[in-house]
N, C-alpha and C positions, 0 to 999 in steps of 0.2 A: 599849869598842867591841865587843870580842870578847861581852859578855855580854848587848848591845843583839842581834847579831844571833843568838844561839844562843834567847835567849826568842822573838825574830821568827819564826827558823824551826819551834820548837816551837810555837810558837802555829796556823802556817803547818799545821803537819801535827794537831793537833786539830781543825783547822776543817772538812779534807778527810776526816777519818774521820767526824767528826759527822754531816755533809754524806752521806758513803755510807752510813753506816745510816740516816738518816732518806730517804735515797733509795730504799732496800731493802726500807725500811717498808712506804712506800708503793708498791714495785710490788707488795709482795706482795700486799697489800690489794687493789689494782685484781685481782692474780692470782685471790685466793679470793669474789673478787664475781664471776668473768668463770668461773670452776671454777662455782658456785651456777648461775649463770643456765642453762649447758650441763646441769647436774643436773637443773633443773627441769624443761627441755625434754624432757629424754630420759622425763624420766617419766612426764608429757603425753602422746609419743608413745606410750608403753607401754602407758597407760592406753586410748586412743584404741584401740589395737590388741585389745586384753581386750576391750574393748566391743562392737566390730566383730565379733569371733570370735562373740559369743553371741547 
């Protein structure tokens, strides 16, 4: 019984780490597309601005 619930709880606590990094994964992902897009903008505006000056 003791060794039914000790694999249960192990098992219990792998699923929720697996679970946060693969959760982690993906914000960071969403993070470094959403970092990219704000990049690109700024440098459209930058550009914009260079143009306008000449």
């Amino acid at each position: 019984m003791n060794t039914a619930l000790v694999i249960i709880v192990l098992s219990m606590l792998i699923f929720l780490v697996v679970f946060y990094l693969k959760r982690t994964k993906e914000k960071r992902k969403a993070w470094e597309a959403e970092r990219e897009k704000i990049k690109e903008y700024g440098e459209k505006i930058n550009e914009e601005t260079r143009n306008k000056n000449k």
